[in-house]
N, C-alpha and C positions, 0 to 999 in steps of 0.2 A: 109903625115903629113900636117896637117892647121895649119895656124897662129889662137894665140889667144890673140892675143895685148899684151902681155908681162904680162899676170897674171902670178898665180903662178905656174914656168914652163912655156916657149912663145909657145908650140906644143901640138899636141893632137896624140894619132897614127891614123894610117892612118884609123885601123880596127874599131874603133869607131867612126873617123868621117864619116863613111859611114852611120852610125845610125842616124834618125832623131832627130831632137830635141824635141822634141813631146815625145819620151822614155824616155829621159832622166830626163824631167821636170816631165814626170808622175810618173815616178819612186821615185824621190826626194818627191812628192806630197805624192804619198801610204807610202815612210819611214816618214815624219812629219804627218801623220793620225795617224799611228800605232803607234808613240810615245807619241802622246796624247790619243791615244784610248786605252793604255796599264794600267792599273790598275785605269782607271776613275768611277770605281765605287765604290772605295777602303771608298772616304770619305763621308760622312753624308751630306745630300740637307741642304743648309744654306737658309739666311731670303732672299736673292735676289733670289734665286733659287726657295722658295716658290710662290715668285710672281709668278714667270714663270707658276711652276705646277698648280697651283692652277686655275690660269685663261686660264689655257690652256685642264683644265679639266673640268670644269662648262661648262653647257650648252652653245651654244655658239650664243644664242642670247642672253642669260645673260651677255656676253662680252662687250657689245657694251655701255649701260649706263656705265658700269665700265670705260672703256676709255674716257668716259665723263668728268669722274673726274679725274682718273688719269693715271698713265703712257701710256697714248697715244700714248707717241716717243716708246712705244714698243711693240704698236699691232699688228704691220704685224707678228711681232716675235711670238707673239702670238696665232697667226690666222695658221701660219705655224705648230706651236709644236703642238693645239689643232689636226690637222688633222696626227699627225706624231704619237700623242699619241691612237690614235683611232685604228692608223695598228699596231704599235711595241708598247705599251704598257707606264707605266709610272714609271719603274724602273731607277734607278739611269745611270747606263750602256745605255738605252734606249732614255731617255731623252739627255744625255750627248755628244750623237755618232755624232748627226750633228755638233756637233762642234767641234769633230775632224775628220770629212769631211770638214769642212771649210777648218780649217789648212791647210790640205793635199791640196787644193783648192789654195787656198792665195799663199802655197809652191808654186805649177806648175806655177801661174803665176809668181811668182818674178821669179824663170828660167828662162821662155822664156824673161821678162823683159831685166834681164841682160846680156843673151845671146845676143839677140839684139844690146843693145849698146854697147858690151863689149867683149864678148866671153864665150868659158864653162866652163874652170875652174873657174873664178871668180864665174859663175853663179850657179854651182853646189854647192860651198862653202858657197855662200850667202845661199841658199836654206836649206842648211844642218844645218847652223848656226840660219837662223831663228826657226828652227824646235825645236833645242833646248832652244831657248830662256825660261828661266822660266814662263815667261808674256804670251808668246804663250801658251808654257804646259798647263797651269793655265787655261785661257781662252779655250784652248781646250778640257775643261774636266770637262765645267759647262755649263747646262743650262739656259745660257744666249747667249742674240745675240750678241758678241761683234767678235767673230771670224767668225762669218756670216759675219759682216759689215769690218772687216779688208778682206779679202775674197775679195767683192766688191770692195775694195779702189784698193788692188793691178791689178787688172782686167781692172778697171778705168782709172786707169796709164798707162799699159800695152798697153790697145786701141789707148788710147790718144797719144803715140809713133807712134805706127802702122799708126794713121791717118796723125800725121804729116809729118812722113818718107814718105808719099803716094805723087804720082805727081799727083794723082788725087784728086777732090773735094772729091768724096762719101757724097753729102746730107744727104741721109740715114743716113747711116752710125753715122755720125757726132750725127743725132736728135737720135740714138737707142743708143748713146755712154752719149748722155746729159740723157735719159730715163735711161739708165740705175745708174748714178751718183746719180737722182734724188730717185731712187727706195731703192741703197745703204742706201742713207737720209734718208728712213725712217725705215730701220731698226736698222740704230744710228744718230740721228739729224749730229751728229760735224764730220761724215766722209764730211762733206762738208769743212771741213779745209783744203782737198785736192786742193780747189778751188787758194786760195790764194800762198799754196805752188810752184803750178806748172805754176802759174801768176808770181810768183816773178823769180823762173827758167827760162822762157823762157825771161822776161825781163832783166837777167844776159846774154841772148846770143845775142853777136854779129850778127850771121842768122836770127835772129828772124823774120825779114819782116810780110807776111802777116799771118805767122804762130799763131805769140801772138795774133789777133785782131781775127781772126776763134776763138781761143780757148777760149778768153773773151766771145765771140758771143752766142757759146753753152754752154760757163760755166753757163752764164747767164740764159738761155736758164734753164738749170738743177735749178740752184735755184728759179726762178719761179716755174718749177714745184714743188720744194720744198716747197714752202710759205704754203701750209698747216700746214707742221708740225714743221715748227718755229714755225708760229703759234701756234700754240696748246704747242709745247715746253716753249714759252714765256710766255704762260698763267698759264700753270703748274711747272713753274720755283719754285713756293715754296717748293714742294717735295724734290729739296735737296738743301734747305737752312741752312740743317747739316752740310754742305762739308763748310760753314762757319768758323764753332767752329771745324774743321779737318784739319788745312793745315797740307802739306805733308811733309812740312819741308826739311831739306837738304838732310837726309837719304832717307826718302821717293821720290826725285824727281832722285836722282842718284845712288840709288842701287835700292829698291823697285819696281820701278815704271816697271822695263825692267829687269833686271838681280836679283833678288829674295835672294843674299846676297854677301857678301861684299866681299868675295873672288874672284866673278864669277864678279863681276863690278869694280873692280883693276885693271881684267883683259881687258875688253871689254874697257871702259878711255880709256887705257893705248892704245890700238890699235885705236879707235877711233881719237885721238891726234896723232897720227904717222900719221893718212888719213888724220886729217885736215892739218896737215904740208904738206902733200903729194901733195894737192889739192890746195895749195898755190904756191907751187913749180910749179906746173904743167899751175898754171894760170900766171905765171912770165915767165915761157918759152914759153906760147899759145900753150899749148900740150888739147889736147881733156879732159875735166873734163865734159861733160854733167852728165854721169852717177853721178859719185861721188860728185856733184853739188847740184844734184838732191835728190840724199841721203841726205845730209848733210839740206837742208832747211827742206827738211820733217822730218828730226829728233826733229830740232831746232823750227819752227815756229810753228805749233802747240801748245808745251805747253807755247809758250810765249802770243797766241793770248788765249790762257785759263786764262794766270794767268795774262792778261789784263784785262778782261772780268769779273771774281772774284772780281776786285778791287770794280765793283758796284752790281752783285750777281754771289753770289758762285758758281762756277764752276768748279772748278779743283781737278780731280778725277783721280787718275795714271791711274784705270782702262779705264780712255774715252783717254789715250794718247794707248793706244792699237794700233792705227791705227797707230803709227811709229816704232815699232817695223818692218815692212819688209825693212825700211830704214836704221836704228839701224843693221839691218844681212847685209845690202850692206856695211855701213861702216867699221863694223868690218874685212868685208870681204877684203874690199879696205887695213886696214891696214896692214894686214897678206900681201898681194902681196906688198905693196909697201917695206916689208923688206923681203921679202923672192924674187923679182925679182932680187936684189943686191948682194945676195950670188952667188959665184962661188965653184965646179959646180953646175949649175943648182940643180942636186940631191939633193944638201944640202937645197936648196932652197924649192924644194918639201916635204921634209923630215920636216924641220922646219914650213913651211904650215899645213903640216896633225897634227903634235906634236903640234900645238897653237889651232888648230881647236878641237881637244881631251883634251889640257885643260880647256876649256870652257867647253865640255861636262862632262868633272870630278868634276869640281867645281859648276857646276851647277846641280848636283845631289843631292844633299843634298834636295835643292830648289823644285825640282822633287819627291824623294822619300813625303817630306813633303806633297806635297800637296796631295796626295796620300793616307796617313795614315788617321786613322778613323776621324781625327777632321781637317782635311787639308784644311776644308773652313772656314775661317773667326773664327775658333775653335767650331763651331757649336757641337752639340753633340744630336741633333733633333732624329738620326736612334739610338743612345744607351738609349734615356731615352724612347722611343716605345719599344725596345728591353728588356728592364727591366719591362713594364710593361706586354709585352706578356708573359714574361717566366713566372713572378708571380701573375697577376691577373687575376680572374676567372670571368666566364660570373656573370650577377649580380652586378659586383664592378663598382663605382663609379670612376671617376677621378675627380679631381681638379683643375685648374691654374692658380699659380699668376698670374696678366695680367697688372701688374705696371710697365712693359718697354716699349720701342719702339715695335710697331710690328713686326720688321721684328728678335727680337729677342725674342717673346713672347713664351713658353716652346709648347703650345696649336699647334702651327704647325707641334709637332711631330704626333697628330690623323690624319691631313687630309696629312700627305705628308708619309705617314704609315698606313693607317686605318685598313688594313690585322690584326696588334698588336692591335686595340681595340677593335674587334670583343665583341661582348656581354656586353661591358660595358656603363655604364650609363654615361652621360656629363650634371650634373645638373647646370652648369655653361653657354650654351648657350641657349642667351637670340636670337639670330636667325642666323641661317647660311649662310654664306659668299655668297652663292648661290643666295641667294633671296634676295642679298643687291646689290648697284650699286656702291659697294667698296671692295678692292681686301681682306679683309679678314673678320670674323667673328664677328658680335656683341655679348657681354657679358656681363655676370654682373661679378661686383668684388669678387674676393675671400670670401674678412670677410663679403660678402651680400651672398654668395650662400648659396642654403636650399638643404642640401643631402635628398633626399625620406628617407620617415623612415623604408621602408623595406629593403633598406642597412646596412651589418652589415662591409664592408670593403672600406677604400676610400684611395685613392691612390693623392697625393697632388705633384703637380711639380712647382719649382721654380727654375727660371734661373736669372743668372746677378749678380751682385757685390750685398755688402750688406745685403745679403739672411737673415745674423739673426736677423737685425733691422726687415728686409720687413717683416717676416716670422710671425713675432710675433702677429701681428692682425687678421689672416690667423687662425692659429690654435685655437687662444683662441675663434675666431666662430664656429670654429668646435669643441675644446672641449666644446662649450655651446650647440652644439647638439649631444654632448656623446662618442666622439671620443678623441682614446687617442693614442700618435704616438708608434711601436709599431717596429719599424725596419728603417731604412734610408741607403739609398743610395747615393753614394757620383761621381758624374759622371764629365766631365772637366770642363763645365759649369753649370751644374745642380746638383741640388738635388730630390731623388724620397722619401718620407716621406709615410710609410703604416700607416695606421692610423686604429685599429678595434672599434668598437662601445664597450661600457664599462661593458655593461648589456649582452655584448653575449661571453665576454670572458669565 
């Protein structure tokens, strides 16, 4: 039997601590993969996910004026998926898998993380608990890079332990741990929020000596090399000067943001507030809080230095608090042990461990199953209004699309993120393709401006967003003034598909 500093349960048996810890954490790692990689292509590519595809499937020296203009802070991600989609393809499942390889990724290190300062059951628990976190799932199971750069932060952290606990320098070391912080950066500009987190941690410890002033040295170090793409982030700060007219609000920054509905963040609070007491307690006695310390600032200071930051331009986005969710699983974790090491016998203690650790995963399914189903991203419904038009439009037919919304919710990215479903059909609507511009989607003309060829006798019209029968109304009366009269309609979560045949071929 080992000691495990009094998590949940103080021992381990003897027959597993013979196993390294390397199994354990990979093992933890492949179950948080496989839970994000489990029905991840259930839902529909939404308008961020288009970015992704879109600019990871154009040529890719067309890529490069594009990050000119915009999303730059996501080219590496970019330049990755362009070559990921060239071997494996650009289905939904396809696109989605590295990011739950991250997860799986991100898991193994928080294990070994808190194995380290702590022991294995804790660490096992944290592992298991992040895995289910809805915001992980979520993030695991979209083509976005946000679970690549959580991935790096935990790795980040991970090191930065390792190098401290060392009696040695390791120079190296140190410059491939700030390289690598710096490289995180630019797959998410703000995982550099790690910087400040684990400045303000080590300046909370008494030990600190020349520990804190190495870690400044190379933090610094890391965000120099970073200065490009603040840079470039700063310059293109307008792009989401939306996040403005969106705050998150109370729902949004304490159920939403991390646990995905209001049963499952009752629960995680409510533990959470047992750890903070716990870590209070434990800093009154001078009992070891590094871990739980540590958690708790990376949970906290991030979105505070976001919603500092907002006050002069918008920034705060639940989806960029991503990167505290592996803190968010330490705490939760921390609070399950600090009431389950109090019970006698131990057993009940264990018992009541694994029963809080299963109702988070009970309550957090809902959360799970949704995002999952056909509109689980942002309500998108991009793959059913393609899918409606491959079942019913024949080579020859025209398509249509409103294009009076935001881009990233324009109906028109159901062609290029599905082009399989438009085979043979006409796009008398593009004025030039997204390829041959040095901007992430397609120039067009307006609907009530498009000229359907006149050897079409069928057009197929899609409109997305609120409003549709104010919008709708100058749309068709251009097309009934070229002889089209609507003739069947489809009514989809976000969409409408309107057939329209020509009047004179009825």
């Amino acid at each position: 039997m080992i000691p495990d500093n009094g998590t949940m349960g103080t021992v381990m048996p003897a027959t597993l601590a013979r196993v390294p810890r390397t199994v354990f954490a990979l093992t933890v790692g492949v179950i948080a993969a496989l839970i994000s990689m489990i029905g991840s292509a259930g839902a529909s590519y939404w308008g961020d996910e288009a970015a992704s595809v879109m600019s990871a499937t154009r040529p890719l020296h067309t890529l490069w004026p594009v990050l000119g203009n915009v999303d730059a802070v996501h080219g590496l991600y970019y330049v990755f998926l362009h070559g990921w989609i060239d071997i494996f393809g650009a289905s939904e499942f396809s696109t989605r898998f590295p990011s739950a390889l991250a997860v799986g990724a991100a898991a193994t290190g928080l294990v070994l993380l808190v194995w380290r300062m702590h022991g294995p059951r804790l660490a096992i628990a944290a592992g298991l608990i992040f895995a289910i976190l809805p915001r992980v799932t979520n993030i695991g199971s979209e083509a976005r890079g946000y679970a690549i750069a959580v991935a790096g932060v935990v790795w980040v952290v991970y090191g930065l332990v390792c190098l401290l606990e060392s009696s040695k320098k390791h120079r190296g070391l140190w410059w491939l741990w700030a390289v690598g912080l710096a490289i995180t950066s630019t797959v998410f500009m703000y995982s550099l929020l790690i910087l400040p987190v684990v400045g303000l941690w080590l300046l909370l410890d008494p030990a600190r000596g020349a520990r804190l002033w190495r870690t400044v040295r190379y933090g610094a170090l890391a965000a120099a090399l970073s200065l490009p793409i603040i840079a470039i982030g700063f310059l293109e700060r307008g792009q989401i000067e939306f996040l403005g007219n969106r705050p998150p609000g109370v729902n949004g920054v304490l159920v939403t943001q991390w646990f995905g509905n209001i049963n499952l963040a009752i629960i995680a609070w409510a533990l959470i507030l047992v750890a903070i007491v716990n870590i209070v307690l434990r800093m009154i006695a001078k009992a070891d809080v590094r871990l739980p310390l540590l958690a708790l600032i990376w949970t906290v200071l991030p979105p505070v230095i976001l919603g500092l930051i907002s006050i002069f331009s918008p920034s705060y986005s639940q989806r960029y608090l991503s990167m505290c969710t592996p803190a968010v699983a330490i705490l939760i974790a921390w609070g399950i042990r600090s009431i389950a090491v109090r019970l006698q016998p131990k057993l009940f203690g264990q018992i009541l461990g694994v029963a809080l650790v299963l109702s988070l995963a009970v309550t957090g399914y809902s959360s799970y199953a949704a995002q999952r189903g056909p509109h689980g991203k942002d309500g998108s419904d991009l793959r059913q209004i393609a899918e409606t038009i491959g079942a019913h439009a024949k080579p020859g037919d025209a398509v249509v699309f409103n294009g009076d919304i935001r881009p990233s919710r324009k109906p028109r990215l159901a062609l290029r993120l599905y082009p399989e479903d438009f085979t043979g059909i006409l796009d008398p609507g593009l004025k030039k393709s997204y390829v041959k511009t040095a901007h992430l989607w397609d120039e067009t003309y307006d609907a009530d401006k498009t000229t359907v060829p006149t050897g079409v006798d069928t057009v197929w019209y899609v409109i997305s967003g609120p409003d549709k029968i104010k919008r709708e109304k100058a749309d068709l009366a251009h097309l009934k003034d070229q002889g089209f009269d609507v003739v069947d309609k489809t009514t989809l979560k976000r969409s409408w598909v309107l057939q329209l045949e020509r009047a004179d071929a009825h």
